[in-house]
N, C-alpha and C positions, 0 to 999 in steps of 0.2 A: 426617116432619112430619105431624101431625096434621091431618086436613082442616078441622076444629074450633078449629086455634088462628091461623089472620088468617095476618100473613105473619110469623108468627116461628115460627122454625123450633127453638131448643131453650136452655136456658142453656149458657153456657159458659166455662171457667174463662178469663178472663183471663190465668194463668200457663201452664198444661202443654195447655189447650185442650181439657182432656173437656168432654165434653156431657149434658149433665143434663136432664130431664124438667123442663118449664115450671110447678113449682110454688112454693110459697112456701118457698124457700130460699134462701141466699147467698154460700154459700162451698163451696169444693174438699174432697172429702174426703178428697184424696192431699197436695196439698198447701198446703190453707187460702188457695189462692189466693181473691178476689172472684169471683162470675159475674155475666157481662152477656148480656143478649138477642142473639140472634145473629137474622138473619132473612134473607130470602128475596130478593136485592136484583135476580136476576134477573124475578121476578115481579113486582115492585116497576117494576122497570126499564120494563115491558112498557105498564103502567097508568096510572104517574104523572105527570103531564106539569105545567107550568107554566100551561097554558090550565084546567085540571081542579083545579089550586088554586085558580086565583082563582074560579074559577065557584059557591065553598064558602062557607059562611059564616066573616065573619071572627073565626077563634075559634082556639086552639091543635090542634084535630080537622080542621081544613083538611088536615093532614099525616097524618093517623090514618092510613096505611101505615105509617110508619114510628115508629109508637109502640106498646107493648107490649100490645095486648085481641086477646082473640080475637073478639068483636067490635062493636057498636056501644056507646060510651062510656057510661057512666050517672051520672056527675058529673060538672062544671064546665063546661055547656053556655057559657058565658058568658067562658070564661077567655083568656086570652093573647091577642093581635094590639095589644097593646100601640103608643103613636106610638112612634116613631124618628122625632127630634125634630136639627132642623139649626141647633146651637147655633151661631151666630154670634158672641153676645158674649161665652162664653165662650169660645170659639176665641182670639179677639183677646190676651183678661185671659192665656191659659195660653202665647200664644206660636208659634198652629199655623193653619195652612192652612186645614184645613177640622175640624172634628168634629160628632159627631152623638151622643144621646144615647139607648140604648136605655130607657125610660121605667117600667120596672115599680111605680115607685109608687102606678102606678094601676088596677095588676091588679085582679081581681073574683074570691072577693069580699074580700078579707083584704088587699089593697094589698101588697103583696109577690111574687116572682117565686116562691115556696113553694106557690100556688097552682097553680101547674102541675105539679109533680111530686104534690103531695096528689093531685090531679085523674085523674091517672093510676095512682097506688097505690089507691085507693080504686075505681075503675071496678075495676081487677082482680081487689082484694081479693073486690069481689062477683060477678066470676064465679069465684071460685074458694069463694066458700060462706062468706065470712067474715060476720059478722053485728056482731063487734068490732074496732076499729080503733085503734091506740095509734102514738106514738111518742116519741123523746127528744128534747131542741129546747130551742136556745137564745133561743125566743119565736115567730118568722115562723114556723114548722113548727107549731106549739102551737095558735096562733092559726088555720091555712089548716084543720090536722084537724080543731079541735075545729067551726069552719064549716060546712066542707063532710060533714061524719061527721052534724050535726044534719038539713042540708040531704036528706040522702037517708037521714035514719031510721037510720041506725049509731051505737050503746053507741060514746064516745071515752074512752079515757083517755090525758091527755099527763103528760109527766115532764120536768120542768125543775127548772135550778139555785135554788135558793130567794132569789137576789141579783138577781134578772131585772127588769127595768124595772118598775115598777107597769100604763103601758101594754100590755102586752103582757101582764101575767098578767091584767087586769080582759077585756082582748080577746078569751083565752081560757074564761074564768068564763060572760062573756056568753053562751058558748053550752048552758051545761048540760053540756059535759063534765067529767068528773072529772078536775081540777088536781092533781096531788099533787108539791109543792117539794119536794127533795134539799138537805138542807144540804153542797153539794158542788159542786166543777164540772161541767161537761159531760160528761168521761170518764168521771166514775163515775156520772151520771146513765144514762150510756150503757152501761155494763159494767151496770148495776141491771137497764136494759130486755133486754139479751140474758138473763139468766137470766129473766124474766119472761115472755119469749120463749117461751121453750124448756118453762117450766113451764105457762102456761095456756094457750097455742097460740090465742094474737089475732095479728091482721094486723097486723103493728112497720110501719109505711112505712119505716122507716130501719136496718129489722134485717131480717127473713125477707122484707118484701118491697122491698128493698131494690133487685135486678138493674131491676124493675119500675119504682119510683120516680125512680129518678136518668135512666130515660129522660126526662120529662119536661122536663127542662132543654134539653133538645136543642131544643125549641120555641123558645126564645127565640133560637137562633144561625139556623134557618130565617126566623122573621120578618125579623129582619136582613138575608139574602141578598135575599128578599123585596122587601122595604123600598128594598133600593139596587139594584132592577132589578136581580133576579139576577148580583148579584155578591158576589164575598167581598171583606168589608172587610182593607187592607192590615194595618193596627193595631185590634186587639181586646185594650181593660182589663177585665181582671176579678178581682173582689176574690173572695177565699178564706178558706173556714173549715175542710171537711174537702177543697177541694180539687173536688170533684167537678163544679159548676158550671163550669169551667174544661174540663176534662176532656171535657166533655161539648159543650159550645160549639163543642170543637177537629173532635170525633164530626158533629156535624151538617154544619159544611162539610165534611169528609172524604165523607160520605154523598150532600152535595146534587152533590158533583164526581162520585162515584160513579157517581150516576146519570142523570148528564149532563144537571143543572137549571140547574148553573152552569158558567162555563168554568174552567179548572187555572187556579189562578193563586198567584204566592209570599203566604205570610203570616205577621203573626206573633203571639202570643196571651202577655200581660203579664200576671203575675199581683202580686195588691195583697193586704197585709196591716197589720195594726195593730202596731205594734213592741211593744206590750204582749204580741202574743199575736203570733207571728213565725216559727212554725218552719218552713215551706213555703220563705218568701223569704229566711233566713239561713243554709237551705242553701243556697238556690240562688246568693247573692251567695256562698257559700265554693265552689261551684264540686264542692257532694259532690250525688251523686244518692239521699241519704238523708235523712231529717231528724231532728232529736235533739228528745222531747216536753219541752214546756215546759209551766210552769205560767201560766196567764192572768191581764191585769193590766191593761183597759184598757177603756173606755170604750164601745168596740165589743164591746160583748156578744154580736150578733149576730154575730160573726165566732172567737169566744172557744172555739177549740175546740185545747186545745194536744198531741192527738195524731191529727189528723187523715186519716180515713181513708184518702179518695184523696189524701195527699201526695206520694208515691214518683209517681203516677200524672199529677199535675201538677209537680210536676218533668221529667217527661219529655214530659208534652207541648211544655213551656215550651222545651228542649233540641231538640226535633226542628222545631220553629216555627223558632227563632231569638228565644224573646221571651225575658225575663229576668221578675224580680219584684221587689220594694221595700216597705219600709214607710215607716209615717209615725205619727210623736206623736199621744197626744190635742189637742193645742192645733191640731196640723197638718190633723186632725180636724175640729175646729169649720171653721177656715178653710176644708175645702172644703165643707163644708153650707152654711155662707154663701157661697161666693163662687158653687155652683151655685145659688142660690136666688136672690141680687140679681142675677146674670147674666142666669136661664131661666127664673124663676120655679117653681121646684123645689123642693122641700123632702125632701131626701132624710134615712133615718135615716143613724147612725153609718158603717155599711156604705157608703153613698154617699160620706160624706166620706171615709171610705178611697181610695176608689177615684178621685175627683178627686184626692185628696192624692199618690198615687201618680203620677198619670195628669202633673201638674204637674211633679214630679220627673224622669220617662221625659224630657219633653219638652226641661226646662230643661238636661236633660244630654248629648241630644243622643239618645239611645237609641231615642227615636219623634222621625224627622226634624219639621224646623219645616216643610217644605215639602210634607209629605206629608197624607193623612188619617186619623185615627183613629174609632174609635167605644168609647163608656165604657158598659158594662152596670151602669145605676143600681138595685139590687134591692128596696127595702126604702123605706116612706114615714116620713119626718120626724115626723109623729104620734105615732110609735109610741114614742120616743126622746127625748122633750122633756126629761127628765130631763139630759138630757146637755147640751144647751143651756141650758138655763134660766141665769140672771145670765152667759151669757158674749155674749148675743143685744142690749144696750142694755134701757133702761127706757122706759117712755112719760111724756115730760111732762107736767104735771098744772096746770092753769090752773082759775079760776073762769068761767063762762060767761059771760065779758066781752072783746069786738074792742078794748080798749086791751090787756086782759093777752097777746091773742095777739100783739098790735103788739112788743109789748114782749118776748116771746120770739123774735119773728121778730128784733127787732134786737139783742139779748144773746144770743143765739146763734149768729147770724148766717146765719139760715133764710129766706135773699130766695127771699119769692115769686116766682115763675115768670113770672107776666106781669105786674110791677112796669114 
């Protein structure tokens, strides 16, 4: 290990376990397996304590041991420690003891949990000399880049489906990066950026710097332990596009047990998809540890990724937990964006209503005990999404500015005021 590179120690294949020099790469070259960070946990071990987090600012860099820089960050000063939020009323509405809700809607600065891994591909990208930053995204990716790439002076260009919410491509535009829509889905948006990759040698966050980026997510399972007085929560929902987020969540309590932040304890990590867009959780309901790519068809575009990467990857974490996965309709969809928003006041996008939708499902079926507690990682803000609600949200009545005609709604409606 380089005395140069913080505490990680080198890439390393995920499948056969060689180790690679910490650059912008991604893959095995014996056998195409992924590489992930490997790093230093006895050093780690030695320095990082639960009194020396808190004593940090609260920001997703309170952890910055066990995040991929060689060393001090240089974007998203601002990012993660997100509320973990103790929903009460929606506890009640779903049927369960306790739940809590991890909050990313209101990340910084793109309102999304995308922010954190941008925040980390992008610090690396520049110390490793990149000056250009790109990746593939089904919007929240799009949007965190093209932000945060303005923010510290990096040429962005993103690559998306040309079907993408309007929010979320204007979200992107706003910042002066170069938009350029694929009339295609995700996979080939994404098959586009690896040869682009490969040919103009920019920082992909989701391709060459890919081992770098997906650490990132690891931030939001630490707040969590965090959050509930170092512990790991029993049930963790998490919704899935390539899988990774999941994957990565299961990584951080494994890490914080590691290192003796938190105490061992059993858990189990539920992954959520859109039945439009399915292949992660209809293998895992068939009980295969592989999944068959589909083509996308659902409302949750943010989640519309039908060969996604880390599947095989969250199928196994899901397997080695004890958790399972599920999906749920577009209609099942709307319901849970409303039922988290008149519950908690929430307004989550697409992505969010998956994950209640599912999370509802686990419970009513017995899967996540009633007696027990859960926590739902909410990703993505309902702004971004409105397209998908719009006419299934009610209209607003429309009266002349006269106390009979409101009278008069109040009683053909039957809207009694509150303190009548």
């Amino acid at each position: 290990m380089d005395k140069n590179d913080g505490y990680m120690k080198a890439l390393k294949c995920r499948e056969c376990g060689r180790e690679y020099p910490l650059t912008a790469t991604h893959v095995c070259e014996f056998d195409f397996g992924p590489l992930e960070v490997a790093y230093d946990y006895d050093r780690i071990r030695r320095s990082l304590t639960p009194a020396l987090i808190q004593s940090r600012p609260q920001n997703m860099w309170r952890y910055r041991e066990l995040l991929p820089l060689a060393g001090d960050p240089t974007v998203g000063f601002k990012v993660g420690f997100t509320p973990l939020i103790k929903a009460d009323r929606l506890a009640k509405r779903l049927g369960i003891r306790e739940l809590w809700i991890k909050n990313d809607t209101v990340n910084y600065p793109t309102l999304s949990f995308k922010d954190r891994v941008v925040s980390v591909a992008l610090s690396r990208a520049r110390e490793l000399g990149f000056t250009t930053v790109a990746c593939a995204s089904t919007g929240n990716l799009a949007n965190s880049v093209a932000a945060n790439a303005a923010a510290a002076g990096l040429r962005a260009y993103v690559f998306i489906p040309s079907d993408l919410e309007q929010g979320k491509i204007v979200n992107s535009l706003i910042y002066g990066a170069q938009v350029i829509a694929i009339k295609g889905h995700y996979d080939e948006v994404n098959r586009l950026c690896a040869e682009i990759a490969g040919k103009f040698g920019w920082a992909f966050v989701n391709v060459n710097m890919r081992p770098y980026y997906a650490e990132g997510s690891k931030s939001m399972g630490y707040e969590i332990m965090e959050q509930l007085e170092w512990r790991i929560p029993r049930h963790t929902v998490v919704c899935m596009a390539s899988g990774s987020l999941l994957t990565k969540i299961h990584k951080s309590y494994q890490e914080f047990t590691k290192l003796g932040l938190v105490t061992e304890t059993p858990y189990k990590i539920y992954g959520a998809q859109a039945t439009g867009c399915s292949p992660i959780s209809s293998a895992q309901k068939a009980g295969l540890d592989f999944f068959k790519p589909v083509k996308p068809n659902t409302i949750a575009k943010s989640l519309a990724i039908g060969t996604p990467a880390d599947g095989f990857y969250a199928l196994r974490t899901m397997k080695q937990t004890g958790g399972v996965a599920d999906d749920v309709t577009d209609d099942e969809i709307r319901e849970g964006i409303k039922l988290l928003a008149e519950c908690e006041g929430i307004f989550a996008e697409t992505a969010g209503g998956v994950t209640v939708g599912v999370a509802k499902k686990l419970i009513a079926s017995g899967k996540i005990p009633a007696d027990d507690s859960a926590v739902l990682c909410i990703t993505g803000n309902g702004l971004k999404t409105l397209d998908a609600v719009v006419g299934h949200a009610g209209q607003p009545r429309e009266i002349k500015p006269s106390l009979r005609e409101f009278e008069t709604l109040l009683a053909t409606e039957n809207l009694s005021p509150v303190n009548a």
